[in-house]
C-alpha positions as CSV (number, residue, x, y, z in Angstrom):
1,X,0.0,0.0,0.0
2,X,1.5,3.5,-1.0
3,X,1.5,6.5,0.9
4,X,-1.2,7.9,-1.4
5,X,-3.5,5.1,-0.5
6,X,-3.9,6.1,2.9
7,X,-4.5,9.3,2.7
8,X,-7.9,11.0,3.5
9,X,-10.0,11.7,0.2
10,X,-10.2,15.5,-0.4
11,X,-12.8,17.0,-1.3
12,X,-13.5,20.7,-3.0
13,X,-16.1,22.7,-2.4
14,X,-17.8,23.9,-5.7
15,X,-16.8,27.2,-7.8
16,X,-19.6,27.4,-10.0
17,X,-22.2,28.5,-7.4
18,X,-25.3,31.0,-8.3
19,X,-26.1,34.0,-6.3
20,X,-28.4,33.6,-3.6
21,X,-29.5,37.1,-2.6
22,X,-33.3,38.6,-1.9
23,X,-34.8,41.1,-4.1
24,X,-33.5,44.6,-3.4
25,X,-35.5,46.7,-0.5
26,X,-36.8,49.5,-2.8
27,X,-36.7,51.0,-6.4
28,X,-33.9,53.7,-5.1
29,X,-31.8,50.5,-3.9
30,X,-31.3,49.4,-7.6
31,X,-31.1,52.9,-8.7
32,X,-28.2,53.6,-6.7
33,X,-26.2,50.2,-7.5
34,X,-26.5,50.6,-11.1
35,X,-24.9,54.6,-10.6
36,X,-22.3,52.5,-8.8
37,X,-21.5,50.1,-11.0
38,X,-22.1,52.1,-14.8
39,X,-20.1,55.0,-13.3
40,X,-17.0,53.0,-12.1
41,X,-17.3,50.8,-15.7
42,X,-17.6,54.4,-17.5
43,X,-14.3,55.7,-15.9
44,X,-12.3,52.3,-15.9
45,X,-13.5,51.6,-19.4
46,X,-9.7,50.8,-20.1
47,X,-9.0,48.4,-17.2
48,X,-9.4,44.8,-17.3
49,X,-7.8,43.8,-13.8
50,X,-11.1,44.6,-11.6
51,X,-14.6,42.8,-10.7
52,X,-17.3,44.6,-9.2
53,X,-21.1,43.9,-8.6
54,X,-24.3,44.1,-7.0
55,X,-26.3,41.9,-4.8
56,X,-24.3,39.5,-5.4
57,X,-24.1,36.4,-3.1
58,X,-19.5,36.0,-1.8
59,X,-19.3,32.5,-0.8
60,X,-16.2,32.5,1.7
61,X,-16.2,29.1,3.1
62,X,-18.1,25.7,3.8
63,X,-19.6,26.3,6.7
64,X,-21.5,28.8,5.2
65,X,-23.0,27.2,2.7
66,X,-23.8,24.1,5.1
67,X,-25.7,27.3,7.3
68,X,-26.9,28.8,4.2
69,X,-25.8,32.0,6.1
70,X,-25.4,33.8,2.6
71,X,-23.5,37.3,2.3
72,X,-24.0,39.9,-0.8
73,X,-22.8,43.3,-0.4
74,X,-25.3,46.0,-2.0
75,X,-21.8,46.5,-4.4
76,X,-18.3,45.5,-3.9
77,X,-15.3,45.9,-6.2
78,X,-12.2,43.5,-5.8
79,X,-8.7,44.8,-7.7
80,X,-6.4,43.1,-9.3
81,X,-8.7,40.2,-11.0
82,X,-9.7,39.1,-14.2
83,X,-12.8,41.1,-15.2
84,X,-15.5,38.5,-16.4
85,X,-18.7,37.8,-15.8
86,X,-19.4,35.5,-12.8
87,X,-22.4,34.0,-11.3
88,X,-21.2,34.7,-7.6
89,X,-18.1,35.6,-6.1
90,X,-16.5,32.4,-4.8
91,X,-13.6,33.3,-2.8
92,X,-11.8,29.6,-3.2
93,X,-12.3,29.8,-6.3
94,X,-10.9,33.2,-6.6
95,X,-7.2,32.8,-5.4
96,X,-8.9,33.6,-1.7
97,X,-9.3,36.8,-2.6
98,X,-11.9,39.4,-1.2
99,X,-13.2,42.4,-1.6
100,X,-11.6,45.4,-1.2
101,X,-14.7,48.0,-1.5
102,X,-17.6,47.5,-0.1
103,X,-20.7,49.5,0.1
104,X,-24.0,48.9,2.0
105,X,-27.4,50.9,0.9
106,X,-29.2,51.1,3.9
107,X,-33.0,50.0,4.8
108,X,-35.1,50.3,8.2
109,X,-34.7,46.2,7.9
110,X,-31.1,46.1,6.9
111,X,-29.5,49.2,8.5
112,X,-28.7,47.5,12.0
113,X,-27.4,44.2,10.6
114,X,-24.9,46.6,8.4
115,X,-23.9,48.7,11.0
116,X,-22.8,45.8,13.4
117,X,-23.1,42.0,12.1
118,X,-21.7,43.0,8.8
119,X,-19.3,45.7,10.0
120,X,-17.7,43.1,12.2
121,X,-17.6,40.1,8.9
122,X,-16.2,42.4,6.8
123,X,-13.5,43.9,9.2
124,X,-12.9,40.4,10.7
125,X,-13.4,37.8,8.3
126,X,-13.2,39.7,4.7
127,X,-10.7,42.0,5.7
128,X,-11.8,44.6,3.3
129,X,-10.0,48.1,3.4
130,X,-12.7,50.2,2.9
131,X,-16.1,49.8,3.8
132,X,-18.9,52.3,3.4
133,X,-22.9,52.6,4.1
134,X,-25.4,55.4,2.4
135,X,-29.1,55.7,3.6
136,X,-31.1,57.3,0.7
137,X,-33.5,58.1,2.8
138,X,-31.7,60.1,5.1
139,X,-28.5,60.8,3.2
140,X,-26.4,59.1,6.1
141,X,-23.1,58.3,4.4
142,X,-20.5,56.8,6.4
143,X,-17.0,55.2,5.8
144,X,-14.4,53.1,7.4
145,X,-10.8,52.3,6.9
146,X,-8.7,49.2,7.8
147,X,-6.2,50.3,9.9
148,X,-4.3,47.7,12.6
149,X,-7.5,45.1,11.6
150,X,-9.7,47.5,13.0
151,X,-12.1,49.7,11.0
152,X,-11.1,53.7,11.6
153,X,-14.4,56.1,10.6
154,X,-12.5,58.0,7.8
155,X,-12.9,61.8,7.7
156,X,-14.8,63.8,5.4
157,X,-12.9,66.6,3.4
158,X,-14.2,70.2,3.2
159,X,-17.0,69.2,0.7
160,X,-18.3,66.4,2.8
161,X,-16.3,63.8,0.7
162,X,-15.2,60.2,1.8
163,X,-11.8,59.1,0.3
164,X,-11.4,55.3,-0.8
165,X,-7.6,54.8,-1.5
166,X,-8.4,51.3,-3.0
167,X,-10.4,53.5,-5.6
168,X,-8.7,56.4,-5.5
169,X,-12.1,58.2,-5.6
170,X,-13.9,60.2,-3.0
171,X,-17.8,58.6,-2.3
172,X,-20.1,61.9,-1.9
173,X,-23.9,62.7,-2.2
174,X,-24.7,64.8,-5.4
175,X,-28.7,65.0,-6.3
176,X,-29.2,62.9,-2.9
177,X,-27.0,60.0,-4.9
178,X,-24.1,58.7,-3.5
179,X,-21.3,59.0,-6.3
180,X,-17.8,59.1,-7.0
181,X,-15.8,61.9,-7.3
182,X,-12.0,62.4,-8.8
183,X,-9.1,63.4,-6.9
184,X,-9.7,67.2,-7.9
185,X,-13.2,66.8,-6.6
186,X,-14.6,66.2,-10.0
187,X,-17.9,64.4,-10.6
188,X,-17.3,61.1,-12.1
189,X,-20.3,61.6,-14.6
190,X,-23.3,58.5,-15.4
191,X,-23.1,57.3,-19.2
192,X,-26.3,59.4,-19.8
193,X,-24.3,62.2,-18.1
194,X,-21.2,61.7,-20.1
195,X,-23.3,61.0,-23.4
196,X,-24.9,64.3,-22.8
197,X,-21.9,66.4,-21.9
198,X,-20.8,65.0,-25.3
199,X,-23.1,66.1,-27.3
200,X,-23.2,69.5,-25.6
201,X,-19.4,69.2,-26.4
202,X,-20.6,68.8,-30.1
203,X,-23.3,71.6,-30.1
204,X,-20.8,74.2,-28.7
205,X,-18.3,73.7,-31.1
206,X,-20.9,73.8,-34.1
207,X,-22.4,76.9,-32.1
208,X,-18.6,78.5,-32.1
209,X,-18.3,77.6,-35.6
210,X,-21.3,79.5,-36.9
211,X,-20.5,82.0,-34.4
212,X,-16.7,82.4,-36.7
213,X,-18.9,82.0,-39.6
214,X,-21.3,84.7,-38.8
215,X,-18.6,87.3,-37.8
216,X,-16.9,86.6,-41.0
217,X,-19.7,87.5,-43.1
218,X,-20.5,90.4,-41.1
219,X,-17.1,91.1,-41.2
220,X,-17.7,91.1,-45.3
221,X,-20.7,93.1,-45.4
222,X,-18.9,95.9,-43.4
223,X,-16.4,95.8,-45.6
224,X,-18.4,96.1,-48.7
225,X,-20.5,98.8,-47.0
226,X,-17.5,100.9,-46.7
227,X,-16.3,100.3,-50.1
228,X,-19.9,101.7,-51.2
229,X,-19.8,104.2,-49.1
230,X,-16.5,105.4,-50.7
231,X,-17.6,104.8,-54.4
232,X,-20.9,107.0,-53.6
233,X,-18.4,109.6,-51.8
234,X,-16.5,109.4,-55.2
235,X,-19.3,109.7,-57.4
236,X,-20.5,112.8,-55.6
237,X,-17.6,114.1,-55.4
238,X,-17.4,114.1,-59.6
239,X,-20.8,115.1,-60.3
240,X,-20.3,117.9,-57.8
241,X,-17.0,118.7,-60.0
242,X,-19.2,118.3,-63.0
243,X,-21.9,121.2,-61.8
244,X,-19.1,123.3,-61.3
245,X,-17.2,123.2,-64.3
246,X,-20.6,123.4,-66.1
247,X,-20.7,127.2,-64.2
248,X,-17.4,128.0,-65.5
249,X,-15.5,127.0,-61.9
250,X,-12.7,125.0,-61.9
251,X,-13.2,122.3,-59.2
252,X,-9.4,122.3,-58.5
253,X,-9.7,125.8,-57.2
254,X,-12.0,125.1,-54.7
């Protein structure tokens, strides 16, 4: 009997799981996770080393899924990862790895279990650097920072903005939305927003253009006016010299 004979069979827990999460709380819920998510994709439209999501079920190990004590984040982001689509976030199956954002939309039903039992699994357990929770009812925003294993409430800058250093993005309310803003304190526009700051890109120039083109052409017209107005001058001037002569005056004398 070889050594391999003896030894215990192994088994794996499955990869390919589905998510497992409830519906969302309200209409404003999914509102705000798809800003989340279409706002990051629109400004890291050029990276391909990042995964994040919405409602999405992270299994994190066995026990769990013998409890069926299932944990989705309202929207997470994990870095450095390939960016596919997945069916749940499977942290054996994912190199171990967990998130590094997460943030929680809070609900009268859900906002106590995010403040404490979630607050404590994802500083303890999950690890994550930065972790952040936004009532839209009450425009609460809050944020946290992994410092020593122990989540440090992170201070809002003069404008009320949280930095994320795994993003390197403030999180702020604008039009009672929590979004993203750049380092400079830039909004990090929507794809509707972005599509429509395009096209009044688009009309501007084409306004500046006939704006040139109008100038030009009243440019012209002035130009011509004068040069009439100096041709009648002339003509005057001869038929004037004309009258006189015909009286026997000698225009030059005048």
């Amino acid at each position: 009997m070889t050594t391999l004979d003896i030894l215990p069979e192994v088994t794996c827990p499955p990869t390919d799981l589905w998510s497992d999460e409830p519906p969302l709380e309200s209409d404003l819920h999914l509102q705000q996770i798809i800003i989340l998510l279409n706002c990051l994709e629109l400004l890291w439209q050029e990276k391909n080393d990042y995964y994040a999501s919405g409602n999405l079920t992270i299994y994190y190990n066995e026990e769990q899924l013998k409890k069926r004590d299932f944990c989705g984040p309202d929207f997470f982001v994990v870095l450095d990862t390939e960016k596919r689509p997945r069916k749940s976030w499977v942290v054996w199956g994912e190199g171990g790895k967990y998130p590094n954002v997460i943030v929680e939309i809070l609900s009268p039903s859900t906002a106590n279990i995010d403040r404490n039992k979630k607050k404590n699994l994802y500083q303890n357990t999950f690890r994550t650097p930065n972790y952040f929770w936004f009532d839209p009812e009450s425009l609460e925003l809050q944020g946290f920072r992994l410092i020593a294993g122990q989540y440090q409430a992170i201070a809002a800058n003069e404008n009320g903005y949280l930095w994320s250093e795994q993003l390197e993005l403030y999180l702020g309310i604008f039009d009672r939305k929590l979004r993203y803003f750049t380092v400079d304190g830039q909004l990090v526009p929507t794809p509707q927003e972005a599509e429509l700051q395009q096209r009044q890109a688009k009309e501007q120039i084409l306004l500046e253009k006939e704006q040139e083109r109008q100038a030009k052409e009243q440019a012209l017209l002035e130009k011509e006016q004068a040069l009439l107005e100096k041709e009648q001058e002339r003509q005057a001037k001869e038929r004037l010299a004309a009258k006189l002569r015909e009286l026997g005056i000698n225009p030059q004398t005048i």
